[in-house]
N, C-alpha and C positions, 0 to 999 in steps of 0.2 A: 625671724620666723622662716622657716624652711619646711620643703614637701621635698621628699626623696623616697625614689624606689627601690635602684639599686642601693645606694651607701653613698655615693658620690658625691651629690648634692650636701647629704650628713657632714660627711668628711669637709668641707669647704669650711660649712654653717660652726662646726667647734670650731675649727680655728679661728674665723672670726667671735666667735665670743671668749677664744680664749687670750687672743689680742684686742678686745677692746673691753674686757669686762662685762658685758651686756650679756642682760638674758636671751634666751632661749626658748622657742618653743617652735615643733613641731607638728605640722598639719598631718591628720591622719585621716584617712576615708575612711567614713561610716564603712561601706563594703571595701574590704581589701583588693589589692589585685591581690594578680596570680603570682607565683615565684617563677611561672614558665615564663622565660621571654617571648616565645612567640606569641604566646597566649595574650600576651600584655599589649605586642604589638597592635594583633587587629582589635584586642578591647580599646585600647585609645587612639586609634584611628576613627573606630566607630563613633565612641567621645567627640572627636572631633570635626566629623561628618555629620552630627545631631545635635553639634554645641551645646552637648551636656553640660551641666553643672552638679556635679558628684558631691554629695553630705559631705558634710567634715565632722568627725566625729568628735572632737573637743572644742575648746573655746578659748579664746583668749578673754580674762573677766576685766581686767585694770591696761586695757588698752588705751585709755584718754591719757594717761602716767606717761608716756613716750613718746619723745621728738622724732626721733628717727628710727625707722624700721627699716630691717636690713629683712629685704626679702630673696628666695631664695627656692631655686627651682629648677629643672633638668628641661634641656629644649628639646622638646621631642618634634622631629621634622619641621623645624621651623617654626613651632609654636610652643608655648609656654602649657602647661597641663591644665587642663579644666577644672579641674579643682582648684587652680588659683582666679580662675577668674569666679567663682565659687566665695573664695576670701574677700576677693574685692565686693563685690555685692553684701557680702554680710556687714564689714565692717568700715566705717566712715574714717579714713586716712586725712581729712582735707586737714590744711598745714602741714602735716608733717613728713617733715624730710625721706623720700623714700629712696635706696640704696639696695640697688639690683647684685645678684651674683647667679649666675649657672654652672650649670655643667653642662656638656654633650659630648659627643664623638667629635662633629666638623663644625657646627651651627654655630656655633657662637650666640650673640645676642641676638640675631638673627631680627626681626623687628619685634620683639617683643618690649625694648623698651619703647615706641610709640603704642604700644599696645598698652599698654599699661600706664602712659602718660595720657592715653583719651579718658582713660578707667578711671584717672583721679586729677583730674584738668588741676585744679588747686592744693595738690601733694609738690612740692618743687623736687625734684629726681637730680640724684648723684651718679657721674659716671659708673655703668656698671661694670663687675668682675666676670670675665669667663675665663673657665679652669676646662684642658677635656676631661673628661671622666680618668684617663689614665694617668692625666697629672695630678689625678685629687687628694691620692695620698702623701704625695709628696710635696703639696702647693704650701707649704709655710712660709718661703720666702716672699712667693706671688704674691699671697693674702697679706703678708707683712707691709710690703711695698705698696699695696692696693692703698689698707687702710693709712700710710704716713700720706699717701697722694690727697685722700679726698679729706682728711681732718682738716 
């Protein structure tokens, strides 16, 4: 499961399901952003200044079905988007294997995975993947080598 705004995050999320077989599915916000980057900027700044928690407009229905969730999200300033912590409140991970990927500019994982290891104390976490956004399209080798590491 994956939330992407530009494509970047997108781009990471198929190749891993086209290297491990797994489904797919993407978080979408009940309210869209904007297509303006700036616009996008100070809306999720504000998010993040008000620890919003943004709708998600679909659903995952056969989520008890799956070990491992490969999750998957752009690091905006050092923080993961509101709308995933959004997911994590909706839906109960405990047991299963969770399996980080981003993208950003410089961030990296930045501490989002203890953020998200508080989020689900009883999920056990697989070293996560950062790709920047300008290696996204080109990250097939990365993601290849990610997933023989942590199988």
């Amino acid at each position: 499961m994956y939330f992407s705004w530009f494509g970047s995050t997108q781009n990471i999320a198929k190749e891993i399901q086209k290297q491990t077989n797994s489904d797919i599915f993407e978080i979408v916000p009940e309210v869209a952003y904007s297509d303006d980057y700036d616009t996008v900027v100070d809306d999720v700044k504000k998010e993040q200044q008000e620890k919003a928690r943004p709708k998600i407009k679909n659903k995952i229905e056969n989520i008890d079905e799956y070990e491992t969730i490969y999750v998957g999200y752009p690091n905006w300033w050092g923080e993961m988007p509101m709308i995933l912590y959004t997911f994590f409140e909706d839906y109960d991970l405990s047991n299963k294997t969770i399996t980080l990927f981003c993208t950003s500019g410089e961030s990296g994982l930045s501490d989002t995975e203890k953020t998200i290891q508080a989020l689900e104390q009883s999920a056990p976490m697989v070293k996560g993947l950062y790709v920047s956004k300008s290696a996204s399209k080109e990250a097939t080798s990365d993601v290849k080598e990610w997933v023989n590491e942590i199988k």
